[in-house]
C-alpha positions in Angstrom: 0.0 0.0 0.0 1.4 3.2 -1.4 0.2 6.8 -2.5 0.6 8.0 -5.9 -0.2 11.0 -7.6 1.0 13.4 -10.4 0.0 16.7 -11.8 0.0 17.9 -15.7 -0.2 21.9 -15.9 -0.5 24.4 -18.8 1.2 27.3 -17.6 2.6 26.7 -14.0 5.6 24.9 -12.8 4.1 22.0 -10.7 6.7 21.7 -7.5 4.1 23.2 -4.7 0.9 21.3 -6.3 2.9 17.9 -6.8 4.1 18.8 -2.9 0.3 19.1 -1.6 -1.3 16.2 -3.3 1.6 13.8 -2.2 1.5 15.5 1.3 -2.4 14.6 1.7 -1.7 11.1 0.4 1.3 10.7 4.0 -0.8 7.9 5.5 -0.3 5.6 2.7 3.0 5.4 3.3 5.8 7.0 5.6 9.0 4.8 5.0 10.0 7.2 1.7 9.0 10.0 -0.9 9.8 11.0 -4.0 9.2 13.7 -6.5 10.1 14.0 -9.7 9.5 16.4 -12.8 10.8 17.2 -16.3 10.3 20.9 -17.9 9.8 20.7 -21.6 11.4 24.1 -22.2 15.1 23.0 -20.6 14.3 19.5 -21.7 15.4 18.4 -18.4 14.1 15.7 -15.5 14.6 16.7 -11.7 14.3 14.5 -8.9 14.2 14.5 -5.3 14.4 11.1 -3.0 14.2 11.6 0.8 13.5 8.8 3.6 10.9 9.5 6.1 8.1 12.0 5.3 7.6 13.6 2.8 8.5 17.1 4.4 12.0 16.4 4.0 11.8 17.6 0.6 10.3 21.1 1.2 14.5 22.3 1.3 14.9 21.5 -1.8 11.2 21.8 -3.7 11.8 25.0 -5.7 14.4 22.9 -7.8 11.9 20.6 -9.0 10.8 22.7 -12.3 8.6 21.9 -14.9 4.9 21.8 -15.4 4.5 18.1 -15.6 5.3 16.0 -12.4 5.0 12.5 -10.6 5.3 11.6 -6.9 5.3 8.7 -4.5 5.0 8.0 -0.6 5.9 4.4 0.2 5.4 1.4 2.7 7.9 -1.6 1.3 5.9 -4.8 0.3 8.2 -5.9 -2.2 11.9 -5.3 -2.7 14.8 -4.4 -0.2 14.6 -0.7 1.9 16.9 1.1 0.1 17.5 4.6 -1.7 17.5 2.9 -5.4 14.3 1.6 -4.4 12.2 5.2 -3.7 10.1 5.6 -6.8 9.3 7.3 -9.2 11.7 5.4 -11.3 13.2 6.8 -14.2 14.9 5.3 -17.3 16.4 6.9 -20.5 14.4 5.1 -22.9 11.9 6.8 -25.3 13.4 10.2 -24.2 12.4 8.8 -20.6 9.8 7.3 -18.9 9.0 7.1 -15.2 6.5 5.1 -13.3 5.2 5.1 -9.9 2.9 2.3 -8.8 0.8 1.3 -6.1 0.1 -2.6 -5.3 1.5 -6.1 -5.5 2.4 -8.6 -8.7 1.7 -11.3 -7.3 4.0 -13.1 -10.4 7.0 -11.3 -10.7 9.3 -14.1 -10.5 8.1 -15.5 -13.6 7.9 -12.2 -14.7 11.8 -11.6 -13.9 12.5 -14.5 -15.6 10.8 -13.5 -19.0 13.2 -10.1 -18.5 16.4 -12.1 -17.7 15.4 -14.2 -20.9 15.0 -11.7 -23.0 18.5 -9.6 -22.0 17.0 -7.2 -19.6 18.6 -6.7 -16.1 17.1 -4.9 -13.1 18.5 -2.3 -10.8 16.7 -3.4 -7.7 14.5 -6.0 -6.1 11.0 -3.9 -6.6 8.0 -5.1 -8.4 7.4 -2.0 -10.1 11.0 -1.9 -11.5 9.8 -4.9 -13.5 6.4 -3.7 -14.6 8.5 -0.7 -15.9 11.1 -2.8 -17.8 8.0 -4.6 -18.7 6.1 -1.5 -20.4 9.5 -0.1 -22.4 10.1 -4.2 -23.6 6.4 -3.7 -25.3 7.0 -0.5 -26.5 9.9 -1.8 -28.2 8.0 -4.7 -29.9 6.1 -1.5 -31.8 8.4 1.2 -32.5 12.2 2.2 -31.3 12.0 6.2 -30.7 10.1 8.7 -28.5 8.4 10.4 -31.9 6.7 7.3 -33.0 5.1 7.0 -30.0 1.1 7.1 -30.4 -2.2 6.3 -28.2 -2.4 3.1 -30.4 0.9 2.0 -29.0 0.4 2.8 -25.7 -3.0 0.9 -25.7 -1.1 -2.0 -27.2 2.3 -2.0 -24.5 -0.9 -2.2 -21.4 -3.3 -4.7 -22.9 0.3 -7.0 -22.7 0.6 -5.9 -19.6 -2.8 -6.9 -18.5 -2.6 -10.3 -20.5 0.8 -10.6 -18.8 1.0 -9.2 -14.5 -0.9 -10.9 -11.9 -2.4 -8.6 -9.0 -3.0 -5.6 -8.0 -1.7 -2.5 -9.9 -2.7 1.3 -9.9 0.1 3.1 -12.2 1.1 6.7 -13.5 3.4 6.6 -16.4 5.7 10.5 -17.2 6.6 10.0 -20.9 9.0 13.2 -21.6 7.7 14.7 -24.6 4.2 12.6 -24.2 2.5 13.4 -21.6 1.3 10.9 -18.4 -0.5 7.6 -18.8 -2.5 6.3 -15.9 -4.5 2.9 -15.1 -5.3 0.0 -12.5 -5.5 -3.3 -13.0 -8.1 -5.2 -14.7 -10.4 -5.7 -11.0 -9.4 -2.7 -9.6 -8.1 -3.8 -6.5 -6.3 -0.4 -5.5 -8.2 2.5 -5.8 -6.5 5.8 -8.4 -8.5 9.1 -9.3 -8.6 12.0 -11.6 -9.7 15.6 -11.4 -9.9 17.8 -14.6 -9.6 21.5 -14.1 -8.9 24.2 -16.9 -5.3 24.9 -15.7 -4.4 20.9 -15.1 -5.1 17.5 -14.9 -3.9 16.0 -11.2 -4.2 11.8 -10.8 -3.9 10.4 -7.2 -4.3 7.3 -5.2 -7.4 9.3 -3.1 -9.7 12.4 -3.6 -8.5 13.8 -0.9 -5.1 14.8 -2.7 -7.5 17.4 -4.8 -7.5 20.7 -4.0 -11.1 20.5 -4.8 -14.4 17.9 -4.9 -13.9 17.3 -9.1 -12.7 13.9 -9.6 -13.8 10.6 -11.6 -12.3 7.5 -10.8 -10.7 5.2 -13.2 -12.1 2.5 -13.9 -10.5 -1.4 -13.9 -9.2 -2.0 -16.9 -9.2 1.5 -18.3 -6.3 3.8 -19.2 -6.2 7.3 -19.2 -3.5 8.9 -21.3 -2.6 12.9 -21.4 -1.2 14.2 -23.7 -0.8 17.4 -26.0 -3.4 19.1 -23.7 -6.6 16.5 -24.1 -7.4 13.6 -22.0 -8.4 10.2 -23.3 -9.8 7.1 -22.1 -10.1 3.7 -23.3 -11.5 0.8 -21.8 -9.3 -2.5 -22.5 -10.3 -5.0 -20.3 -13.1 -5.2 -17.8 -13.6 -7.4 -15.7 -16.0 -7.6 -12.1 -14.8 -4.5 -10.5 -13.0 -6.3 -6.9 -11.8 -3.2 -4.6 -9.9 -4.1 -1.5 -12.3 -4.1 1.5 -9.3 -2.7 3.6 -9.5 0.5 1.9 -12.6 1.4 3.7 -11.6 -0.4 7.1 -8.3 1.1 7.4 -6.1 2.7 4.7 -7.9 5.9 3.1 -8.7 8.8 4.4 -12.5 9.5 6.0 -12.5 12.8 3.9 -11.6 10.7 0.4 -13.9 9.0 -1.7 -12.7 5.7 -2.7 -15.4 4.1 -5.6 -18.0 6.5 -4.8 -18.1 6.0 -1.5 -17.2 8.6 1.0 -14.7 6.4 3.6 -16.4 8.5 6.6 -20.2 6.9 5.9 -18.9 4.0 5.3 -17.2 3.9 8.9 -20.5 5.4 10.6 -22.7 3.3 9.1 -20.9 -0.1 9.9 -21.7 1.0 13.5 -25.3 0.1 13.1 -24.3 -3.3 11.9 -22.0 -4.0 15.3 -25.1 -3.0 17.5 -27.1 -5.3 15.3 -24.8 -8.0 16.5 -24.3 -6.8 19.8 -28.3 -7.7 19.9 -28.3 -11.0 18.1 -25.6 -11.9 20.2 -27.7 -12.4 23.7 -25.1 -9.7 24.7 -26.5 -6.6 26.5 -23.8 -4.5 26.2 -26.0 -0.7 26.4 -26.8 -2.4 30.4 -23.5 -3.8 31.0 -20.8 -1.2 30.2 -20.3 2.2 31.2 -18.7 4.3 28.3 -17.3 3.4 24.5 -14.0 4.1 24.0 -12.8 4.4 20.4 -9.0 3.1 19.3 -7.8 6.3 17.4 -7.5 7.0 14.9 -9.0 4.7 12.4 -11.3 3.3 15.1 -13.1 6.8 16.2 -15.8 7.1 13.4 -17.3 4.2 14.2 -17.2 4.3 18.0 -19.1 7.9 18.3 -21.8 6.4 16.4 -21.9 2.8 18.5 -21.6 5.1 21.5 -24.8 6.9 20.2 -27.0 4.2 19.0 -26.2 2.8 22.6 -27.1 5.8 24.3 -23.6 5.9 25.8 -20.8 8.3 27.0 -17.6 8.3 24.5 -14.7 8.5 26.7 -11.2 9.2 24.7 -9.0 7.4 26.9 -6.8 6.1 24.5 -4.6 8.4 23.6 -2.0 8.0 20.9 1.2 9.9 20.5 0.6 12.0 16.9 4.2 12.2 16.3 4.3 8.6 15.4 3.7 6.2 11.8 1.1 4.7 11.6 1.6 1.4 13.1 -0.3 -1.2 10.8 2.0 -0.1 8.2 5.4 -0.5 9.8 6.7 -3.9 8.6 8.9 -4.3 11.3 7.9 -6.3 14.2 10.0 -4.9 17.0 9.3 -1.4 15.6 5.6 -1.8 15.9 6.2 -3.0 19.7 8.0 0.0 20.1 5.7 2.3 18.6 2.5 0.4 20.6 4.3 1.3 23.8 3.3 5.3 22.7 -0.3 4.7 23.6 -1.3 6.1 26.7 -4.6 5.7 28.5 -6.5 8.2 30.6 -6.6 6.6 33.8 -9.8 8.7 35.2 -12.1 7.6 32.5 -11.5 4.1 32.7 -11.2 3.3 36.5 -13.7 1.2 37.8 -15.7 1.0 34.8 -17.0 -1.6 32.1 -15.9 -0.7 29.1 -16.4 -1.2 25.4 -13.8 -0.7 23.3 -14.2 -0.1 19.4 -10.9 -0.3 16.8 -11.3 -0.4 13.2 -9.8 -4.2 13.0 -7.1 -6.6 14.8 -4.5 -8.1 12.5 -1.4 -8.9 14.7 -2.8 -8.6 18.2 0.0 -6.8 20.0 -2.3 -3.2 19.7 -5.4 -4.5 20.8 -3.5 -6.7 23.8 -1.0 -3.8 24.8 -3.9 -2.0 25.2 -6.4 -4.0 27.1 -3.5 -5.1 29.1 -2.9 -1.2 30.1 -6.7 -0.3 30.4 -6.3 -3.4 33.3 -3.4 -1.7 34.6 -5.5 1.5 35.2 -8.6 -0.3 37.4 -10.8 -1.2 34.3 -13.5 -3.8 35.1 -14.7 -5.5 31.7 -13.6 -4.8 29.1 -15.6 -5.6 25.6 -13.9 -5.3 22.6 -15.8 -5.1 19.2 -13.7 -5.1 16.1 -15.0 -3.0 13.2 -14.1 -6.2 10.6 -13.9 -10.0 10.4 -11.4 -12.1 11.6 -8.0 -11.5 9.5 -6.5 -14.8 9.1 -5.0 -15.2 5.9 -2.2 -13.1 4.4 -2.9 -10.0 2.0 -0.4 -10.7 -1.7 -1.8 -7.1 -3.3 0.0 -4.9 -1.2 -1.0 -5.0 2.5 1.9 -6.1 4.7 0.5 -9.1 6.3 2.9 -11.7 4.2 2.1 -14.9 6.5 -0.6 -16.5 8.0 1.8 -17.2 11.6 1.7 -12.9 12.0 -2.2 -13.3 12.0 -3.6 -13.7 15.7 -6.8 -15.2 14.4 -5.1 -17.8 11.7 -6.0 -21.1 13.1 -7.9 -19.9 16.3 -11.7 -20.0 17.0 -12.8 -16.1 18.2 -12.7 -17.5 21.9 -9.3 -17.9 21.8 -8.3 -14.6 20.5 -10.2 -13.4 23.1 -8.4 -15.3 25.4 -5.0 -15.0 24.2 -5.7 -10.5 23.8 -7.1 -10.3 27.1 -11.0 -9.3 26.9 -13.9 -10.4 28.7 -15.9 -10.6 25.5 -14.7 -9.9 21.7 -16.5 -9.3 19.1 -16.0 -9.4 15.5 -18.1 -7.3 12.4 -19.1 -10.5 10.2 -18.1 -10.3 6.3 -21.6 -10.1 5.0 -22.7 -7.3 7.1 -19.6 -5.1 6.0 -20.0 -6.0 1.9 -23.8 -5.2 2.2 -23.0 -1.7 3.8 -20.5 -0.9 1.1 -23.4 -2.0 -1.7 -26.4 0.2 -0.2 -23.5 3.2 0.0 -22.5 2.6 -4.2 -25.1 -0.3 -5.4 -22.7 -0.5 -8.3 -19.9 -2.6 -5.9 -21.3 -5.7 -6.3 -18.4 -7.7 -5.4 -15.2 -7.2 -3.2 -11.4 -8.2 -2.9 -12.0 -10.2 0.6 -8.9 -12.6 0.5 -7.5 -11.5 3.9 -11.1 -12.7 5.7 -11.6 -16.2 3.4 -8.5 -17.0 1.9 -10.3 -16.2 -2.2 -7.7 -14.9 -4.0 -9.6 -13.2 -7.5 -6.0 -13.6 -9.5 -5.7 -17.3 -9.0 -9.4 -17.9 -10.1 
């Protein structure tokens, strides 16, 4: 899970737009950034690669000149942590080409080895090096320089790459003397917008990049290409449109719109299908607890509104350090320990109280025990924990870092023994069917979803 985004522009140099759209797009990703840009009147490509956030490039932003720009914010899911691989990346060929991309090939081994057959060589370990190679291989199946290149060819390079990658794939393609190609993969899985003003055409990973509420999504299976000042759009393959549930549960933004769907109803609404369970459930939890208290900050949508159906007090007594990343998204075990240990709990609101705690999902464990362990630690009584999705018990392969089923607390283990193993007096899980219809009566056009992480259907190997 990464953000993407890039800006074309008819008049202005793009540095300080490019800057803001990959700025509102810092959740997806905190391990890297980078920017880069060519200027058609020096005929010139500048780049800027930082570690970290993506503020570390505001010392050097004015550099980056031109009116045509890509950018990336990245959490690793494939290939090694270092500096050659921060996207975009840039190549020579065609007058150069650059490409940022968000998601997992779930095939790039056999996709290496059609590159190593064919002569090619890689300069890293990433995924997106290879769709890259990839894309310039097809090109050169059609044509050799940067002034034969047409929409016709284009079209041609993705439909191989369609017929030829396996998983999940939102890309933005920087031709130098082109213009910028954009598409996702032939379901959809990651989510990748465009908005259309009279000044520019921006692309991103969420609306919320935008400077304003114009966007239309791109569709699975559809490339947009800009170039010479007009937009155009092809459909090439379509298939059942298959977004990633986790999207909604965790990743995007409440204020972004991913497939029609604005993240923040989406987390309300799902509140009124936990109480619905709470109730179906024999459980009384409105008589038997005294407050909810949300897990912040993905968690706090859905609480208010299970705190008000209830008829409840919300009590923020978790309180998480906001100097901090995000800690579903660091890969490294021991870091995420580290960063857990930053949550802080309120010790007057939770004191002698039943509890029901609400957090968007549990994955690993160690947040949702760290916690209920510290909540104990500061005189709770019960404590009732309601988890905002299924049980997560297989591993994600289109670009969520959950690569085995041994880091899943629930793979193998009934929901008693979760329970038992995290701490709470009674758990309770948001079933899959309750969360897929919410997302249908919000966009009746989903019809079906990416849900391999809950029961273990993986759409590419179908």
């Amino acid at each position: 899970m990464c953000g993407i985004g890039a800006v074309i522009h008819k008049t202005d140099d793009i540095n300080v737009m490019l800057y803001e759209i990959m700025f509102n797009l810092q959740h997806r990703g905190q391990d890297s950034s980078g920017l880069l840009s060519y200027d058609t009147t020096t005929d010139t490509v500048h780049e800027l690669k930082e570690f970290g956030l993506i503020d570390r490039q505001l010392k050097n932003l004015s550099t980056l000149k031109g009116s045509m720009g890509i950018g990336h914010v990245r959490y690793p899911t494939q290939g090694i942590i270092t500096k050659n691989e921060i996207q975009p990346f840039y190549v020579e060929d065609f007058g150069g080409i650059s490409l940022i991309h968000n998601g997992n090939i779930v095939n790039v081994s056999e996709l290496k080895l059609t590159l190593a057959e064919s002569g090619i060589e890689l300069a890293g370990s990433s995924d997106s090096e290879v769709i890259q190679k990839l894309f310039i291989y097809f090109l050169k199946l059609e044509c050799y320089d940067s002034s034969e290149l047409s929409n016709e060819i284009i079209y041609k390079a993705i439909q191989r790459i369609y017929d030829s990658c396996k998983g999940s794939y939102a890309i933005i393609l920087m031709i130098n003397h082109f213009g910028l190609v954009a598409f996702r993969d032939i379901y959809g899985i990651r989510p990748l917008v465009y908005s259309q003003e009279d000044l520019y055409i921006a692309f991103a990973s969420e609306t919320i990049a935008f400077p304003t509420d114009n966007f239309t999504n791109i569709n699975n299976g559809e490339v947009i290409i800009v170039a010479d000042g007009k937009l155009t759009k092809t459909q090439l393959c379509k298939r059942p449109h298959t977004p990633c549930l986790f999207e909604y549960i965790y990743f995007a933004r409440p204020e972004s719109y991913i497939n029609n769907v604005l993240v923040y109803d989406f987390r309300e609404k799902i509140a009124e299908d936990l109480v619905s369970i709470f109730n179906k459930c024999n459980i009384d939890i409105s008589n038997n607890i005294d407050c909810v208290i949300p897990v912040p900050q993905t968690g706090l949508i859905s609480a208010i509104n299970v705190g008000q159906l209830l008829k409840k007090p919300i009590k923020h007594a978790i309180i998480k350090n906001r100097y901090m990343h995000r800690t579903f998204i660091n890969p490294d075990k021991n870091t995420i320990v580290k960063n857990i240990k930053k949550i802080k709990i309120v010790k007057s609101l939770v004191q002698n109280k039943n509890l029901l705690v609400v957090d968007d999902s549990i994955v690993r464990g160690n947040t949702s025990r760290y916690i209920i362990s510290e909540l104990r630690k500061c005189g709770a009584k019960k404590i009732y924990l309601a988890s905002c999705c299924p049980p997560i018990r297989n591993p994600n392969i289109y670009g969520i870092a959950i690569p085995s089923h041994n880091e899943l607390i629930a793979y193998n283990k009934t929901e008693n023994e979760v329970e038992k193993e995290i701490g709470a007096d009674k758990l309770i899980y948001l079933d899959l069917d309750s969360l897929c219809k919410t997302l249908r009566e919000l966009n009746p056009a989903l019809e079906q979803f990416e849900t391999s992480v809950f029961d273990g259907n993986y759409i590419t190997e179908s």
